[in-house]
Backbone as JSON Lines, residues from 0, in Angstrom:
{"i":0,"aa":"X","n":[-13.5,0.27,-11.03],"ca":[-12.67,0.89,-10.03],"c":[-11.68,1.83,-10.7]}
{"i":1,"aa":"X","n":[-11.58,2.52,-10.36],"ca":[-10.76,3.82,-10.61],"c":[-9.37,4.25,-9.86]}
{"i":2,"aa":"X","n":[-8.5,4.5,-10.13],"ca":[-7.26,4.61,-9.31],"c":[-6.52,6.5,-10.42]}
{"i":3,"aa":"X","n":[-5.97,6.77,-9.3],"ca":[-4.7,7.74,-9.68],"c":[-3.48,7.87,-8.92]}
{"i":4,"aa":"X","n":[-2.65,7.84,-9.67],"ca":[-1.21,7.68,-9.11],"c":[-0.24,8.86,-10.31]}
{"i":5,"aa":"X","n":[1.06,9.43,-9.46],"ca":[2.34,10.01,-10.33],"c":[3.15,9.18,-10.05]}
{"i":6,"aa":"X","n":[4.36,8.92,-11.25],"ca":[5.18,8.09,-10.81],"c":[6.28,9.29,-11.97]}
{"i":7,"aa":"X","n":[7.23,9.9,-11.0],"ca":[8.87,10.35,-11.89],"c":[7.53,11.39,-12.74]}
{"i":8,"aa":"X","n":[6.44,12.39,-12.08],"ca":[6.12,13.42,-12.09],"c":[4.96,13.69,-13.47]}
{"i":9,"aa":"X","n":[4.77,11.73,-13.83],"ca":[3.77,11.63,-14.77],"c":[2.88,11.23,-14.31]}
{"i":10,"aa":"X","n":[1.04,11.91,-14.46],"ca":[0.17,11.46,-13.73],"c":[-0.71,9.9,-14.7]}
{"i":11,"aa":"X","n":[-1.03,9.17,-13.66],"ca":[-1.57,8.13,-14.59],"c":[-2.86,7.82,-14.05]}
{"i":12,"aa":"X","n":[-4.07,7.83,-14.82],"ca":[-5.17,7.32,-14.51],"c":[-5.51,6.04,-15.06]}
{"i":13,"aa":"X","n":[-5.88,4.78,-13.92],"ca":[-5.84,3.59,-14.03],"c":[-7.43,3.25,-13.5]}
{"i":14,"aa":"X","n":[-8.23,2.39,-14.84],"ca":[-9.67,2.29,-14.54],"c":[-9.48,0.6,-14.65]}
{"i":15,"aa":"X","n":[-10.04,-0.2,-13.97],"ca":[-10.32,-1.41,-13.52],"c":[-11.55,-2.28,-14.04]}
{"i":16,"aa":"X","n":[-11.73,-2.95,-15.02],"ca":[-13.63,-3.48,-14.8],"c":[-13.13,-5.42,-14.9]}
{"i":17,"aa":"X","n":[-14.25,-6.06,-14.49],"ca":[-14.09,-7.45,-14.54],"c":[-14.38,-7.32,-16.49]}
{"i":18,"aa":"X","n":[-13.62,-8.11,-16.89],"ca":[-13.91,-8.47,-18.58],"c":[-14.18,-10.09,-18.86]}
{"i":19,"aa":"X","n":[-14.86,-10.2,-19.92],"ca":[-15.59,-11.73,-20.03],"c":[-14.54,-12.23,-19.6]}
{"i":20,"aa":"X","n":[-14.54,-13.69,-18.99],"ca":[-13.95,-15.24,-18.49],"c":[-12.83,-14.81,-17.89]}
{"i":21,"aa":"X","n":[-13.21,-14.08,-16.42],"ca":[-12.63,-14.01,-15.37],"c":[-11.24,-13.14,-16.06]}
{"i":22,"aa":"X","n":[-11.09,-12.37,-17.21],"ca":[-10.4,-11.08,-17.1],"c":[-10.55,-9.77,-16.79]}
{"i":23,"aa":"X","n":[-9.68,-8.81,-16.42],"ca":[-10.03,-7.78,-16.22],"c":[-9.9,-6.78,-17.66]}
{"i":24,"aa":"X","n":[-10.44,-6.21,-17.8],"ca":[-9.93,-5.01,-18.27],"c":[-10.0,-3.51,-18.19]}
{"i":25,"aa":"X","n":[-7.71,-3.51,-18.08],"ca":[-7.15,-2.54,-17.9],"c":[-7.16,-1.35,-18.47]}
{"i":26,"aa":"X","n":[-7.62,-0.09,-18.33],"ca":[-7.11,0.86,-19.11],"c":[-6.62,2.08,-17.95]}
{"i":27,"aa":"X","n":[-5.51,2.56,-19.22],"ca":[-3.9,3.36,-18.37],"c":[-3.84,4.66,-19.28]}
{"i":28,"aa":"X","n":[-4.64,5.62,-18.84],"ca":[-4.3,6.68,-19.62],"c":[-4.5,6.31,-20.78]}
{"i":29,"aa":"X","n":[-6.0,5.71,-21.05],"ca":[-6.57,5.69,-22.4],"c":[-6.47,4.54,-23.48]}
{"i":30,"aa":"X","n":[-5.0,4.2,-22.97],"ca":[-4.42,2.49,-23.37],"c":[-5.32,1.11,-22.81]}
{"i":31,"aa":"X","n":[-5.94,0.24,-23.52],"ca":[-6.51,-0.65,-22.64],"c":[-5.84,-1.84,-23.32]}
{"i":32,"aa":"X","n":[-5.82,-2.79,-22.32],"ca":[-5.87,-4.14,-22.01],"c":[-6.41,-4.92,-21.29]}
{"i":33,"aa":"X","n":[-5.89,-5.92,-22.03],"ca":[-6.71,-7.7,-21.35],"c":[-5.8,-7.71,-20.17]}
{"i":34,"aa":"X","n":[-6.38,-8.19,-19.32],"ca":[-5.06,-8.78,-17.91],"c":[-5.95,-10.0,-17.6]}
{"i":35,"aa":"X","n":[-5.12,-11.0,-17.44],"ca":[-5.71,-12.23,-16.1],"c":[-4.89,-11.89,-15.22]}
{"i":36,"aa":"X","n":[-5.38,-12.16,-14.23],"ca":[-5.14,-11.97,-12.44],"c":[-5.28,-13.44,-11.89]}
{"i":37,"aa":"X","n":[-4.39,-13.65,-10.92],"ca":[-4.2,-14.53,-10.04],"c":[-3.86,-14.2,-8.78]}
{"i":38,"aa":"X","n":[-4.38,-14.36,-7.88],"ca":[-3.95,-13.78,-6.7],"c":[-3.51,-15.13,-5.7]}
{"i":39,"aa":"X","n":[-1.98,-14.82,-5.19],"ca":[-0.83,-15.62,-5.01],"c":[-1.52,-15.88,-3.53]}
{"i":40,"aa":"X","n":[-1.08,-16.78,-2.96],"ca":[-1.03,-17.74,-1.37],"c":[-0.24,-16.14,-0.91]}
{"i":41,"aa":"X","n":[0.68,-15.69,-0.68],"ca":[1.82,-15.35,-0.45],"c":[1.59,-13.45,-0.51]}
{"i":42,"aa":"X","n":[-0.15,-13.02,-0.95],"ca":[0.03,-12.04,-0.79],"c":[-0.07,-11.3,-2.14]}
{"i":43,"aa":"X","n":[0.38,-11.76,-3.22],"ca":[0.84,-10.86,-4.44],"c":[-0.09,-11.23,-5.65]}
{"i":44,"aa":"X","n":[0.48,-10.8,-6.87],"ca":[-0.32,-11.2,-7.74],"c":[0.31,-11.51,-8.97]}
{"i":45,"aa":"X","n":[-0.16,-12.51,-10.17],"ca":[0.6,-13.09,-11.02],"c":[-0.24,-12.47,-12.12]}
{"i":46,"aa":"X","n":[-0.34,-11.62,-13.35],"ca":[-0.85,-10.88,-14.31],"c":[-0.17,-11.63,-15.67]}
{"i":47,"aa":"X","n":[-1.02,-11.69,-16.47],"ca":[-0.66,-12.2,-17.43],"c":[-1.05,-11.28,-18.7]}
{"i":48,"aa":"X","n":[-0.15,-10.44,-19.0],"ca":[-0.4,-9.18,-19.82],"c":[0.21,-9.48,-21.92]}
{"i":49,"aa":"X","n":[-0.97,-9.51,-22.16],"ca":[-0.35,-9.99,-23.52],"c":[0.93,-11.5,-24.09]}
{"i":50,"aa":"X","n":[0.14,-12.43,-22.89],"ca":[0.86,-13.58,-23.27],"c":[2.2,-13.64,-22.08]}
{"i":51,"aa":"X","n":[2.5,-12.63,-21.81],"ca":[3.25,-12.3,-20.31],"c":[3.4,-12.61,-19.14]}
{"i":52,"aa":"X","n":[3.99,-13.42,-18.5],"ca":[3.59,-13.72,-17.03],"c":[4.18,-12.48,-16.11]}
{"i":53,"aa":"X","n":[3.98,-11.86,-15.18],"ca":[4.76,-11.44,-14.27],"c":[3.94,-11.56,-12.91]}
{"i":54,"aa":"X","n":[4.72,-11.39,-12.04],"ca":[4.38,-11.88,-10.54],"c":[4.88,-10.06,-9.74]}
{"i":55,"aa":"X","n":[3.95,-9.81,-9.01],"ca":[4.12,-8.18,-8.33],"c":[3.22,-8.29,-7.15]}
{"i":56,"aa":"X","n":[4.16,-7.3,-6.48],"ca":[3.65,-7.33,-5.01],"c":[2.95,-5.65,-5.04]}
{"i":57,"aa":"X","n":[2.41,-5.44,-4.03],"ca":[1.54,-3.85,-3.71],"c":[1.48,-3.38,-2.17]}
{"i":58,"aa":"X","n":[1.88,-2.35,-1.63],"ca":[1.75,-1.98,-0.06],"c":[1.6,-0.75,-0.12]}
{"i":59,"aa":"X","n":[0.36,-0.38,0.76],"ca":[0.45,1.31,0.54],"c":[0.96,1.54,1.69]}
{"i":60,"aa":"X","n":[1.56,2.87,1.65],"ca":[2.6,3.61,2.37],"c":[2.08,4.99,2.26]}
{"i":61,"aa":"X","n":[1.61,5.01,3.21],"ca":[1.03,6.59,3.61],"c":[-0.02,7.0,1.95]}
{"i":62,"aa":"X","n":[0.66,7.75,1.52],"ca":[-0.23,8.64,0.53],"c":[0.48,8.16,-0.61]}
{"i":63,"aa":"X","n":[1.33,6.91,-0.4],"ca":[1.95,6.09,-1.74],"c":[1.56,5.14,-1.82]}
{"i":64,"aa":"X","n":[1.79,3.93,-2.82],"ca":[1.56,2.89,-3.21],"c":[3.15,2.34,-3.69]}
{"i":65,"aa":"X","n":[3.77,1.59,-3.1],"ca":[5.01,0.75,-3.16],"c":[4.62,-0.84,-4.12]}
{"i":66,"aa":"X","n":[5.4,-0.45,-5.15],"ca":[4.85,-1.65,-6.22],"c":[6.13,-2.15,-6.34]}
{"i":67,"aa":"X","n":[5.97,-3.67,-6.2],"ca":[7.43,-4.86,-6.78],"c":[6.97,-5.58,-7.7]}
{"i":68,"aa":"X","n":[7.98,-5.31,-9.28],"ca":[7.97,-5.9,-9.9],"c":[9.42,-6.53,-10.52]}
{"i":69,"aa":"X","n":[9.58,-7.72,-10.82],"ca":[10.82,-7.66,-11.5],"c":[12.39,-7.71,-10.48]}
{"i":70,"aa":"X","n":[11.81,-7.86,-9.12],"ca":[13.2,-7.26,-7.84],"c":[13.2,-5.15,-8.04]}
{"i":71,"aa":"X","n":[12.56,-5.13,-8.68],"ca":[12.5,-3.6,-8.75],"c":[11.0,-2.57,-7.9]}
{"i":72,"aa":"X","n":[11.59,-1.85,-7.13],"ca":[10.15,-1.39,-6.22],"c":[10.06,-0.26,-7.51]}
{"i":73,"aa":"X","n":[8.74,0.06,-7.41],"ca":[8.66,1.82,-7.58],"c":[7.61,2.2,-6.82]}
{"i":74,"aa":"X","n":[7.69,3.37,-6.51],"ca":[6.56,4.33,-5.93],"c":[5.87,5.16,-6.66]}
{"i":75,"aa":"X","n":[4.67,5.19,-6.56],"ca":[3.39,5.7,-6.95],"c":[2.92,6.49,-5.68]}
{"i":76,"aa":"X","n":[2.94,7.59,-6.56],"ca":[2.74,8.91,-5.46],"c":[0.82,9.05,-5.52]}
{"i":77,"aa":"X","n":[-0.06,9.12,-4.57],"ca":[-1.6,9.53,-4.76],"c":[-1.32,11.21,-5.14]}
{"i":78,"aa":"X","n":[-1.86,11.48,-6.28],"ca":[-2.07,13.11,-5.79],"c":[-2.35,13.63,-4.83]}
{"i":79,"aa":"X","n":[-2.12,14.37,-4.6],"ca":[-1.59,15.33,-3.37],"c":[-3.7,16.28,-2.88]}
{"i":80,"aa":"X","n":[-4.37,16.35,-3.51],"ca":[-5.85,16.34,-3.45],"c":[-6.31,14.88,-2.8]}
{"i":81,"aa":"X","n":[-6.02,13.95,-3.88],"ca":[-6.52,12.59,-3.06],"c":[-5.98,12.32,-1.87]}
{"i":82,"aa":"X","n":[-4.52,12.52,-1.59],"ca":[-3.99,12.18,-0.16],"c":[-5.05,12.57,0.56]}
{"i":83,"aa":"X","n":[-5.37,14.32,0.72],"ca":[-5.58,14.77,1.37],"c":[-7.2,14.33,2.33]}
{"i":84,"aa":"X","n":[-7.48,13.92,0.81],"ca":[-9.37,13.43,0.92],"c":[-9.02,11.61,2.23]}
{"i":85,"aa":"X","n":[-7.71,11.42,1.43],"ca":[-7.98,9.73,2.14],"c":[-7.36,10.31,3.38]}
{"i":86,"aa":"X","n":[-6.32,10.74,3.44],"ca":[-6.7,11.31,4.99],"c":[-7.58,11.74,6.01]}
{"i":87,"aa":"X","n":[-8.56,12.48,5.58],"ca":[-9.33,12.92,5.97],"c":[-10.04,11.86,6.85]}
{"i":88,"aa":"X","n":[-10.85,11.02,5.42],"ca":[-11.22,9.65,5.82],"c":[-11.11,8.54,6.81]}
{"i":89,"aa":"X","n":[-9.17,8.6,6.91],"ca":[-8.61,7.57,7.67],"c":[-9.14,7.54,9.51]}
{"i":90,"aa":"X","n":[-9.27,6.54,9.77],"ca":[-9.55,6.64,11.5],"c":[-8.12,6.56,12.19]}
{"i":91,"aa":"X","n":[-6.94,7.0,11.54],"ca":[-5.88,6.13,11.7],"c":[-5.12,5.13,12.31]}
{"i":92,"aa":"X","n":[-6.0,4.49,12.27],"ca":[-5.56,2.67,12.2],"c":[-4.72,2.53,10.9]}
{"i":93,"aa":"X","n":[-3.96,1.92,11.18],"ca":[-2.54,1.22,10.19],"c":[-2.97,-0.7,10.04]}
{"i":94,"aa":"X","n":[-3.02,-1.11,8.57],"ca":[-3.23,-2.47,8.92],"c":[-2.07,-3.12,7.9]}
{"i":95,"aa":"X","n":[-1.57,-3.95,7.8],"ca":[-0.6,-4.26,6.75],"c":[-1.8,-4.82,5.57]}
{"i":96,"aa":"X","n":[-0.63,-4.47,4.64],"ca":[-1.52,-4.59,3.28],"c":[-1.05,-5.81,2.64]}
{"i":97,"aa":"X","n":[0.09,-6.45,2.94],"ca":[0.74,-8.07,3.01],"c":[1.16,-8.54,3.85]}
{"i":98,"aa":"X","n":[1.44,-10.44,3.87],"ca":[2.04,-10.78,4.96],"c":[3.67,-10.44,5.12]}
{"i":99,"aa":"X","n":[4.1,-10.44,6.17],"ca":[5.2,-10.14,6.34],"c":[6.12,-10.27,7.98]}
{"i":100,"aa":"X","n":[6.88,-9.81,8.17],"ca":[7.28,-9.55,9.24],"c":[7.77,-8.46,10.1]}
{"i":101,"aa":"X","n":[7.65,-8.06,10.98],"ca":[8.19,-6.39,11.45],"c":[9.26,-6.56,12.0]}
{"i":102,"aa":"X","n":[10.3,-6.08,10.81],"ca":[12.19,-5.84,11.47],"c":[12.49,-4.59,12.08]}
{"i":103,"aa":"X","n":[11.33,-3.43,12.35],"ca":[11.4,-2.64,13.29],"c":[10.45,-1.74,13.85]}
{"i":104,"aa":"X","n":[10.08,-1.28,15.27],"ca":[9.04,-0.19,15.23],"c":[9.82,0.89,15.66]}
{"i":105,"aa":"X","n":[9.64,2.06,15.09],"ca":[9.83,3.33,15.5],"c":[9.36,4.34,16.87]}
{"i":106,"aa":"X","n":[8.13,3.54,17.06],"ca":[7.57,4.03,18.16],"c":[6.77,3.87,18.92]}
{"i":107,"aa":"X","n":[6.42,4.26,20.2],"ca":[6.0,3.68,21.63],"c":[4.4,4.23,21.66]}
{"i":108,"aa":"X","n":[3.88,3.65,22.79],"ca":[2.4,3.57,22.55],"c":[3.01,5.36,23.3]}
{"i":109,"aa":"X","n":[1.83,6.31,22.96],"ca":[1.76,7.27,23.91],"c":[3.13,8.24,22.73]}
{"i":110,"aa":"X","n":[3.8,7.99,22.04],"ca":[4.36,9.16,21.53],"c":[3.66,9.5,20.24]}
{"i":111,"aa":"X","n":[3.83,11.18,20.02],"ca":[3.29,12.23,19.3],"c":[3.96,12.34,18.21]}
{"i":112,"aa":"X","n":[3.27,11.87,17.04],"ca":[3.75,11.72,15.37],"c":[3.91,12.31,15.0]}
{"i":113,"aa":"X","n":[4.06,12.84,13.3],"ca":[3.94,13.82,12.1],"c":[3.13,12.68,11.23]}
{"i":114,"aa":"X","n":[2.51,13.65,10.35],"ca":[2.28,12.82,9.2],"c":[3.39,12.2,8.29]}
{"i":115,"aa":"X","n":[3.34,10.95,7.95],"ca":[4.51,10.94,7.23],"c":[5.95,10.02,8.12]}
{"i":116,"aa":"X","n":[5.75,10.3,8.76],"ca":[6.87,9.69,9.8],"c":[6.28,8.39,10.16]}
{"i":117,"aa":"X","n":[7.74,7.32,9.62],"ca":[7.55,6.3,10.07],"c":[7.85,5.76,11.06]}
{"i":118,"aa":"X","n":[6.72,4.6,11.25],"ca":[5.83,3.53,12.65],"c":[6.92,2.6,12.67]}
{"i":119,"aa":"X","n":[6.53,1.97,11.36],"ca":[7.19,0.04,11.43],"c":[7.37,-0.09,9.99]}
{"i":120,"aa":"X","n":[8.66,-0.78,10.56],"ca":[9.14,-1.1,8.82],"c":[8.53,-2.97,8.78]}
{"i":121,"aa":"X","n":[8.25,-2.85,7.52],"ca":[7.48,-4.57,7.28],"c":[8.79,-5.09,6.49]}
{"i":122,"aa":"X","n":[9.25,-6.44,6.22],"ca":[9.81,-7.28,5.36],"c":[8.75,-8.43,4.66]}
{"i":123,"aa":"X","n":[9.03,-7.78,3.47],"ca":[7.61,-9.17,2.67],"c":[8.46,-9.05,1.45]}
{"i":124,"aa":"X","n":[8.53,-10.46,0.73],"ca":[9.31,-11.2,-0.28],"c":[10.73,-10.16,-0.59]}
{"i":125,"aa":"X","n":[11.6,-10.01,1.08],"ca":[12.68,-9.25,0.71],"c":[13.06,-8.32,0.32]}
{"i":126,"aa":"X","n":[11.98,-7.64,0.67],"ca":[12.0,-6.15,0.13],"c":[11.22,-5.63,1.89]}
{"i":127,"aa":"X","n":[11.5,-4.3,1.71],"ca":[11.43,-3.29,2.91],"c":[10.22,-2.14,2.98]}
{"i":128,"aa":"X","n":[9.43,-2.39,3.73],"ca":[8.09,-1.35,3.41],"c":[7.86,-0.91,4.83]}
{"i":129,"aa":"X","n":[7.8,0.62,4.38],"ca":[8.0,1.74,5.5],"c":[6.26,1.9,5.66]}
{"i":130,"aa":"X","n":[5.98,1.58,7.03],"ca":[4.55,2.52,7.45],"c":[4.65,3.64,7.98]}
{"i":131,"aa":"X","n":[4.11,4.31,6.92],"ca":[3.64,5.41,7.62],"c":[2.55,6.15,8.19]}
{"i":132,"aa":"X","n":[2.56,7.17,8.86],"ca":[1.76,7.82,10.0],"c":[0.67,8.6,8.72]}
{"i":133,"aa":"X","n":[-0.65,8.38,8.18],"ca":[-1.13,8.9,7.58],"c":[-2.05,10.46,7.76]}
{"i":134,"aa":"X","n":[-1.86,10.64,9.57],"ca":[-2.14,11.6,9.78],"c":[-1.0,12.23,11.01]}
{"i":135,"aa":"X","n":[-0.81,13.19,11.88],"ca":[-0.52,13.71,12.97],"c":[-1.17,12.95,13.59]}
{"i":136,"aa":"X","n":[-0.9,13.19,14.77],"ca":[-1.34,12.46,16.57],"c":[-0.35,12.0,17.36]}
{"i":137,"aa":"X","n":[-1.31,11.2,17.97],"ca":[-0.46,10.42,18.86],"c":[-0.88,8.86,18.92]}
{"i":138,"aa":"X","n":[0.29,8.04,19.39],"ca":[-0.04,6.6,19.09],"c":[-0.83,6.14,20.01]}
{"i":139,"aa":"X","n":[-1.9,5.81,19.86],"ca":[-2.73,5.41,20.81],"c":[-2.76,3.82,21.57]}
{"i":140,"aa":"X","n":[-2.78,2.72,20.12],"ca":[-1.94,1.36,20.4],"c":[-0.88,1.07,19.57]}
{"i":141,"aa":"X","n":[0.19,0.12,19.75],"ca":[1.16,-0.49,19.2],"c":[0.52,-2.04,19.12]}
{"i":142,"aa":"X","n":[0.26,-2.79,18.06],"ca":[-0.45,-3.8,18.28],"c":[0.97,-5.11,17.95]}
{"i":143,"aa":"X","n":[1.69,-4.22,17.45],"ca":[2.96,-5.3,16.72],"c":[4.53,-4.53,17.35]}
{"i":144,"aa":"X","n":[5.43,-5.71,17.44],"ca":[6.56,-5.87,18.14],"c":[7.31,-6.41,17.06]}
{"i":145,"aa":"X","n":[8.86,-6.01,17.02],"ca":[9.99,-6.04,15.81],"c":[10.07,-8.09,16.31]}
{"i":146,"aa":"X","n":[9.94,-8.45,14.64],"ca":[9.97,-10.48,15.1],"c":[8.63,-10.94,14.81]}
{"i":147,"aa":"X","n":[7.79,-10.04,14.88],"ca":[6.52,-10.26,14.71],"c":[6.18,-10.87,13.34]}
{"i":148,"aa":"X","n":[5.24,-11.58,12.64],"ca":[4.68,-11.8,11.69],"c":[3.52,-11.74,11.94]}
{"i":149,"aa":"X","n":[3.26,-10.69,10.11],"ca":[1.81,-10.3,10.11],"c":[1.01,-10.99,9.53]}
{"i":150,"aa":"X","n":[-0.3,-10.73,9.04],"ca":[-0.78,-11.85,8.48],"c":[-1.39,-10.13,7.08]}
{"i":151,"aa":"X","n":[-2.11,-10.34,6.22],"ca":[-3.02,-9.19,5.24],"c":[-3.51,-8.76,6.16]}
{"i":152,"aa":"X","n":[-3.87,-7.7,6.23],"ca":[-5.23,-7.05,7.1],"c":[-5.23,-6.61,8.19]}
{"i":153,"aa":"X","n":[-4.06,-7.13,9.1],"ca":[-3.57,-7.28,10.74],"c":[-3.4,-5.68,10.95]}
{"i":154,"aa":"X","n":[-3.9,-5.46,11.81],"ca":[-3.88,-4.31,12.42],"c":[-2.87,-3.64,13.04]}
{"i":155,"aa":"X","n":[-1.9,-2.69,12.56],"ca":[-0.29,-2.6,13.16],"c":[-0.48,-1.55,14.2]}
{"i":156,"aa":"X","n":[-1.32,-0.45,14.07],"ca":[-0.74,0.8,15.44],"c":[-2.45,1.48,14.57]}
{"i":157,"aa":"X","n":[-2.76,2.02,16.07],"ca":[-3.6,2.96,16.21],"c":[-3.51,4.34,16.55]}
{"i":158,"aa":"X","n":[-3.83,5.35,15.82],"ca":[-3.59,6.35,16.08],"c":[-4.44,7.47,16.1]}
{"i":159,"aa":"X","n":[-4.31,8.33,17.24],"ca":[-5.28,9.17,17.81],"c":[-5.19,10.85,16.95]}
{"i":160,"aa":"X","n":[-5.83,10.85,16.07],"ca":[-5.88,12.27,15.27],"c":[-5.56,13.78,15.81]}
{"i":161,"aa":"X","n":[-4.48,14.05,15.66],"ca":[-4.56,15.65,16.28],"c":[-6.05,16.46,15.82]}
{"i":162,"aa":"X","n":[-6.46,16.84,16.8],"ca":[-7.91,17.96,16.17],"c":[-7.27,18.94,15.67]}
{"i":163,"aa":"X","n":[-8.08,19.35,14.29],"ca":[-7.91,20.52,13.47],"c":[-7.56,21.75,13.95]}
């Protein structure tokens, strides 16, 4: 698996393969490593990088990727080519990418978006993750209400594509 992300305007290419006895191995712009992976009850994941434990969460956000590590978020920007391609792609349906809860929605079934403009803000392990509208339109369903808890995968708002 293959990934690209900028983070503070440096681009990083991140390649993925399973490595003997259930490790992966990482390579980051040419750098490789061993990782074990654990994937948490709770959504996240526990990596064990050179004898290392750390525990990190992941939510994509429009044409970003919102990473917690440490009590520290950062954002990982998709290039601005790839946005464009996964847009393309998207049916825009919104699904949460962890469990969590919705401390707010922005907007009503039947109103007319931007790309980019956020739906519903999620709360997962205390931290704040903005959905956003991955294309123009209009909201077609609202499937979630502020109080709500989500579950992975749950389907948050549907949205009807402006034509080209």
């Amino acid at each position: 698996m293959q990934f690209h992300y900028e983070y503070q305007g440096t681009s990083y290419h991140i390649q993925l393969e399973p490595g003997p006895d259930g490790r992966r191995e990482v390579t980051i712009n040419g750098r490789s490593l061993a990782v074990e992976t654990y994937r948490l009850s709770d959504g996240g994941w526990r990596l064990v990088i050179d004898g290392e434990s750390v525990v990190g969460y992941s939510a994509a956000d429009g044409p970003r990727r919102q990473v917690a590590v440490h009590g520290e978020t950062f954002v990982l920007a998709v290039p601005e080519r790839q946005a464009r391609r996964r847009a393309a792609a998207s049916s825009g349906d919104l699904s949460a990418q962890m469990p969590g809860q919705v401390i707010d929605v922005r907007v009503a079934e039947g109103d007319t978006v931007q790309a980019g403009q956020t739906l519903v803000v999620l709360e997962a392990m205390k931290m704040e993750f903005r959905v956003t509208a991955p294309v123009s339109g209009k909201i077609r369903r609202l499937l979630v209400a502020a109080g709500d808890v989500v579950e992975r995968g749950q389907r948050l708002v549907e949205i009807e594509e402006d034509a080209p």
